[in-house]
LOLUM-839680 format. One record per atom (N, C-alpha, C): atom name; x, y, z. Coordinates in pm, whole numbers. Layout:
N
CA,X,Y,Z
...
END
This chain:
165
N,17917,14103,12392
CA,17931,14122,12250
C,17884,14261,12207
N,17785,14348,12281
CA,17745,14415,12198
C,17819,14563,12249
N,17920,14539,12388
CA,18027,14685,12440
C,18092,14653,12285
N,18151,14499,12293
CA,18278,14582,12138
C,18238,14603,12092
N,18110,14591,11967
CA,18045,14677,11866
C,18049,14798,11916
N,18011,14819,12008
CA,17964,14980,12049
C,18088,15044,12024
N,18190,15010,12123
CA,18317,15060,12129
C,18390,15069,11975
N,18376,14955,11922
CA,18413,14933,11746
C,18343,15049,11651
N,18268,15045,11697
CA,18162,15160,11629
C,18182,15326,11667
N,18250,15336,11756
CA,18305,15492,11817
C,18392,15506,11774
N,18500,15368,11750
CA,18649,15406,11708
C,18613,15467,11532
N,18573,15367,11480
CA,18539,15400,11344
C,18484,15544,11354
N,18341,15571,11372
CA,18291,15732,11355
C,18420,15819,11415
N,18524,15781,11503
CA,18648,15870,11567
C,18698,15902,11440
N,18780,15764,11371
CA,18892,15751,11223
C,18790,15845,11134
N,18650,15825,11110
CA,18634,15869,10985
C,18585,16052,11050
N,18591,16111,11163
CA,18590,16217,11185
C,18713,16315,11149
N,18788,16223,11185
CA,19015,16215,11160
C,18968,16272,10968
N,18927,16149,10961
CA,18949,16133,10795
C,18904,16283,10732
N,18797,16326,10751
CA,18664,16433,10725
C,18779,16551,10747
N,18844,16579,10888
CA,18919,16700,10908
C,19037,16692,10800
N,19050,16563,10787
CA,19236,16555,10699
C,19189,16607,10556
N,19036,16581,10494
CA,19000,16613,10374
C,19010,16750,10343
N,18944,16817,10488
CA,18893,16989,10468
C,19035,17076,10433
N,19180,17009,10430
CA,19288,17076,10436
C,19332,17034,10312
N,19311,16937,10240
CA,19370,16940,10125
C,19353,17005,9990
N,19415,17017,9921
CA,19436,17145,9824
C,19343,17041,9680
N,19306,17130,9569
CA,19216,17077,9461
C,19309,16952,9405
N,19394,16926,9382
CA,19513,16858,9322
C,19492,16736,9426
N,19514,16750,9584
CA,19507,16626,9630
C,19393,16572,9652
N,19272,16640,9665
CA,19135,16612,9680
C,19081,16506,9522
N,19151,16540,9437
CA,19137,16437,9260
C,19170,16320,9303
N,19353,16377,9376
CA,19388,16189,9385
C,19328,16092,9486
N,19234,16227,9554
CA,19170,16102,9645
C,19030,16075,9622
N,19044,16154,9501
CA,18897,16055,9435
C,18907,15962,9350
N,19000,15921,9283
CA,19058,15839,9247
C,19066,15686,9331
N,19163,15692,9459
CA,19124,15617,9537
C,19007,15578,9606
N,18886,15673,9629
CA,18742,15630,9649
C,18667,15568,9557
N,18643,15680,9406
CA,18567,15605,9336
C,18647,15496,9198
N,18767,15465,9246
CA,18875,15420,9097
C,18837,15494,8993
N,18837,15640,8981
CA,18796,15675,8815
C,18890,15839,8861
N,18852,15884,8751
CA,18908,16041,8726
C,18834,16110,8832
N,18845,16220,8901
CA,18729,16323,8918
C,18688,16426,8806
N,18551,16468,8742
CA,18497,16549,8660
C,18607,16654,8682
N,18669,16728,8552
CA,18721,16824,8586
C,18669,16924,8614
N,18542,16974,8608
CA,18471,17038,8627
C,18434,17089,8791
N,18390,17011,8835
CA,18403,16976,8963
C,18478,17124,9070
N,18466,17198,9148
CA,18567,17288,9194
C,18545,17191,9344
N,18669,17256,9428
CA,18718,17209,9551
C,18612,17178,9622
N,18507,17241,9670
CA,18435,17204,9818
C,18342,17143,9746
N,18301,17106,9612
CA,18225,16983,9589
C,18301,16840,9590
N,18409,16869,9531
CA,18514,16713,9555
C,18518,16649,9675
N,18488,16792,9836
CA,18527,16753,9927
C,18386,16722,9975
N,18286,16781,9932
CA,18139,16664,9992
C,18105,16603,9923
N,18161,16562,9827
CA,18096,16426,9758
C,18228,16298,9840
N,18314,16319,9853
CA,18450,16244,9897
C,18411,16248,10064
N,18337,16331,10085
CA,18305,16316,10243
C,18243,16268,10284
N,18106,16246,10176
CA,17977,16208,10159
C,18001,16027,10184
N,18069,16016,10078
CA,18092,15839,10040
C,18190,15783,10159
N,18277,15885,10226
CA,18327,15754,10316
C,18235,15762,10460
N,18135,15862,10466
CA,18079,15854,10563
C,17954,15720,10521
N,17902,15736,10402
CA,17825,15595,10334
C,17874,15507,10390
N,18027,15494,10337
CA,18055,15321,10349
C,18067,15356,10540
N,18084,15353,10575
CA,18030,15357,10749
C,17904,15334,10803
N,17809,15456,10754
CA,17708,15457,10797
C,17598,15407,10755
N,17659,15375,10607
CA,17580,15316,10530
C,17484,15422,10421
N,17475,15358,10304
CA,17397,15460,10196
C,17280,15509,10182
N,17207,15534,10104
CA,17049,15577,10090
C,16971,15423,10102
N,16838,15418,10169
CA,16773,15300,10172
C,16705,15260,9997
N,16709,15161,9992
CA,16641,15120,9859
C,16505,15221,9799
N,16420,15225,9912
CA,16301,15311,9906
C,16324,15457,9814
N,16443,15503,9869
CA,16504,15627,9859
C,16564,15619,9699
N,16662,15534,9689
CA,16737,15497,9573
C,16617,15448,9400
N,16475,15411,9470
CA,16376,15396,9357
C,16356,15517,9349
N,16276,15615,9436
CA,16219,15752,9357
C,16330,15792,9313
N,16451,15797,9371
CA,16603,15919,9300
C,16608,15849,9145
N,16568,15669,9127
CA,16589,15642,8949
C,16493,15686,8876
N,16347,15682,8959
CA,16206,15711,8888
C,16231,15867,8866
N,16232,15940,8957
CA,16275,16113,8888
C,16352,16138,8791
N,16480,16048,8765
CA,16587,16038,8722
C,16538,16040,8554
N,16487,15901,8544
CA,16414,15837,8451
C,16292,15898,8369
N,16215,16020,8436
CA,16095,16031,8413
C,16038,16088,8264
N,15954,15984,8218
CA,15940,16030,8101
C,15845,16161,8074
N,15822,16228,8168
CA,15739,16378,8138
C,15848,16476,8089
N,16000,16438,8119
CA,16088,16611,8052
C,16040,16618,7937
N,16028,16743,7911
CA,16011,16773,7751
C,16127,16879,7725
N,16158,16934,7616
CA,16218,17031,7596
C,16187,17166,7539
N,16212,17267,7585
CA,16130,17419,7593
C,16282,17438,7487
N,16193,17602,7458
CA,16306,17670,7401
C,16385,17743,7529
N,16561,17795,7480
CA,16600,17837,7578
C,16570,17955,7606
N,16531,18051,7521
CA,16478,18166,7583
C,16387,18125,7725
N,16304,18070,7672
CA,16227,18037,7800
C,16264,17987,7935
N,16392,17881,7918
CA,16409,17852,8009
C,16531,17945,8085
N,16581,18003,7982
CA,16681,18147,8057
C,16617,18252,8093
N,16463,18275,8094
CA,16386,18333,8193
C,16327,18255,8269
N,16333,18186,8309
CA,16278,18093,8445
C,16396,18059,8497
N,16518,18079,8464
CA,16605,18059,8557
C,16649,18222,8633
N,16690,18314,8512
CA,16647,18450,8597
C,16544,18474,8668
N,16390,18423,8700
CA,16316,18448,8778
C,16383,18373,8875
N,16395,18235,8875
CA,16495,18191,9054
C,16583,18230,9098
N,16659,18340,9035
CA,16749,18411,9111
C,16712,18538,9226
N,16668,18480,9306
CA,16551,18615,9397
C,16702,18701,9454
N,16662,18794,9488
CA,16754,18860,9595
C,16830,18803,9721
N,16922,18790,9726
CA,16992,18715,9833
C,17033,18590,9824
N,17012,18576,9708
CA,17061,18399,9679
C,17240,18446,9639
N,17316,18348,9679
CA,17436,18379,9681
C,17509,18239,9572
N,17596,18319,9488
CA,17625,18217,9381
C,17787,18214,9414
N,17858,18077,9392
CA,17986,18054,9429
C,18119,18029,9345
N,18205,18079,9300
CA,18254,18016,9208
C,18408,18000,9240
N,18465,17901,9188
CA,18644,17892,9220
C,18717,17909,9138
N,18796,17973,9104
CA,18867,18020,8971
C,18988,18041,9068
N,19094,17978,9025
CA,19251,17963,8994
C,19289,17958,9176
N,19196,17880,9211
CA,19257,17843,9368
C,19182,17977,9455
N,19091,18045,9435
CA,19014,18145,9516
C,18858,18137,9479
N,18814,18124,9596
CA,18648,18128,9599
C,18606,18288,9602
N,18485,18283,9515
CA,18436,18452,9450
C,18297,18436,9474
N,18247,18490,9563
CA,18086,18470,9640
C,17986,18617,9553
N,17901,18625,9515
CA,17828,18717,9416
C,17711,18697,9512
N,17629,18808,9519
CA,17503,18825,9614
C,17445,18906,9489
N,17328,18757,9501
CA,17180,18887,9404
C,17177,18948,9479
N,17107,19129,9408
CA,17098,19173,9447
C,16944,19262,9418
N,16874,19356,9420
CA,16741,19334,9352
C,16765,19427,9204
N,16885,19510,9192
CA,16881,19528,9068
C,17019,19519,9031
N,17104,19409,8977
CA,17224,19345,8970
C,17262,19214,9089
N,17373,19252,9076
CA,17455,19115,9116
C,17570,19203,9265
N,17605,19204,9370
CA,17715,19214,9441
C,17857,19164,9404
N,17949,19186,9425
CA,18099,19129,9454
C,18171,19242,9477
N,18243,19173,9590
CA,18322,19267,9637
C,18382,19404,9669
N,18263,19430,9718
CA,18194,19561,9746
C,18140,19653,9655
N,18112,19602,9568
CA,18050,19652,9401
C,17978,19557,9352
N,17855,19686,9281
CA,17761,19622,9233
C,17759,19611,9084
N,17717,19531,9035
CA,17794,19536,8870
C,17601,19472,8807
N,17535,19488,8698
CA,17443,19470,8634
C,17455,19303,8565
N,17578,19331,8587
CA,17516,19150,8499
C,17631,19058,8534
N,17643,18930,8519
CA,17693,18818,8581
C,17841,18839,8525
N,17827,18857,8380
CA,17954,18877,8301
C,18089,18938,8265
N,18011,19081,8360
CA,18118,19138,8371
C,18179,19112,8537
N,18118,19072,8597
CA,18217,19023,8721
C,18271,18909,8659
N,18217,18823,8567
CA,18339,18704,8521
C,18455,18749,8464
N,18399,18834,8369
CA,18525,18902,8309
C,18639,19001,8421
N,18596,19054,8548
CA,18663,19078,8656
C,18792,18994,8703
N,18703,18870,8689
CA,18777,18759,8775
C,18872,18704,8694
N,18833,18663,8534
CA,18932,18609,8482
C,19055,18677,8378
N,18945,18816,8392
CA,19064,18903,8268
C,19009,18844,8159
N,18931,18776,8123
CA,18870,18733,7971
C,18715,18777,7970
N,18651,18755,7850
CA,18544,18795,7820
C,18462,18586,7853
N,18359,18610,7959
CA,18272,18487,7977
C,18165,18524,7942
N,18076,18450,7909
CA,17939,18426,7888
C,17874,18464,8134
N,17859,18535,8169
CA,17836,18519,8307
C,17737,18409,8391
N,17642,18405,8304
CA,17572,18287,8409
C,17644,18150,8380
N,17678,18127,8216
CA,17779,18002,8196
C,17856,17987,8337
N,17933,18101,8337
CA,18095,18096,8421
C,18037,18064,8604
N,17924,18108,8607
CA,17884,18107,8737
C,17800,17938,8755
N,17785,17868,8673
CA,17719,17723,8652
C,17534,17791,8670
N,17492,17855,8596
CA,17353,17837,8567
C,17299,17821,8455
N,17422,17798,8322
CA,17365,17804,8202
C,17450,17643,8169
N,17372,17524,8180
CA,17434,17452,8073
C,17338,17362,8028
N,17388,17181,7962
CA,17269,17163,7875
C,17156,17128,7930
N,17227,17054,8103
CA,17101,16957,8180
C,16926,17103,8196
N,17027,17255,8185
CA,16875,17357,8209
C,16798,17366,8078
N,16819,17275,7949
CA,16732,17313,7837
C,16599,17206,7896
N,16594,17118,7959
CA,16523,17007,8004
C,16466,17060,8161
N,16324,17067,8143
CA,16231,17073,8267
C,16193,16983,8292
N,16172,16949,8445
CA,16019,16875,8441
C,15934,16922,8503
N,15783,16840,8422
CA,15684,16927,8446
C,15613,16820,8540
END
C-alpha cells in the first residue's frame, strides 16, 4: 500500500510540475482566466503578470501539498486583526517609506505587456541606463503621461497610511 502512494504521490508533484511550466508561458489575459477557474472569482485588476502567476502557482501547489498549518493561519489573522494600527499623517509615513528605499532595492513594474526594473540608487532612481531624480519622471517615460511616481511604481496607496506599531 504504501509503493502506490509513493508512486501516486510522484505522479501528482510530476502533473503539477507540467502544470507550474504550462503557467510560466501564459500571457496576462490567460493567466485571469485561470484564475477564475482556481479561485471562481475575477482576478484584481490590479494585479500585473508574475503576481497572478505566484499566487495561481502558489494555490495549486496548496491543494497538493497542502496549505499553511492552523498555528500559522492564527498569527497571519491575529497580525491581520491587530488592534495597535493607528493612523499617522502621510507626510510621515511618505518619509518612512522613502527611508526603506535603501540603495539597491529594485522596484518592478508592468505596463502594457513589458516589465520596467528601476534600481535605487543613492542619489535617484536607475532605468535603463539612466539615472533620473525621482520615480515620476521615469513613469512619465514609460507611459507618455504625467504619474504620480511612487503611486505608479505601487509604494503609495491607502493600506501605507496605516502602521503598526
Amino acid at each position: 500500500m504504501r509503493r502506490a502512494r509513493s508512486v501516486e504521490r510522484k505522479a501528482t508533484e510530476v502533473s503539477l510540475e507540467g502544470e507550474i511550466a504550462r503557467l510560466r508561458g501564459l500571457n496576462i489575459e490567460t493567466l485571469r482566466a485561470r484564475w477564475r477557474t482556481v479561485f471562481r472569482g475575477k482576478a484584481p485588476p490590479y494585479l500585473p503578470r508574475h503576481l497572478l502567476f505566484a499566487i495561481i502557482a502558489y494555490r495549486l501547489q496548496a491543494e497538493v501539498f497542502g496549505d499553511l498549518d492552523a498555528e500559522t493561519l492564527r498569527l497571519l489573522k491575529k497580525i491581520d486583526l491587530a488592534p495597535s494600527i493607528e493612523t499617522v499623517p502621510l507626510a510621515k509615513t511618505l518619509e518612512q517609506r522613502r527611508r526603506e528605499l535603501s540603495p539597491g532595492t529594485m522596484l518592478i513594474r508592468e505596463w502594457n505587456g513589458q516589465t520596467h526594473r528601476v534600481t535605487v540608487a543613492e542619489r535617484g532612481f536607475a532605468w535603463e541606463g539612466a539615472t533620473y531624480d525621482s520615480l515620476s519622471k521615469i513613469a512619465h517615460a514609460i507611459t507618455g503621461t504625467n504619474w504620480n511616481g511612487p503611486r505608479f511604481f505601487g509604494l503609495r496607496d491607502k493600506r501605507f497610511t496605516e502602521v503598526v506599531q
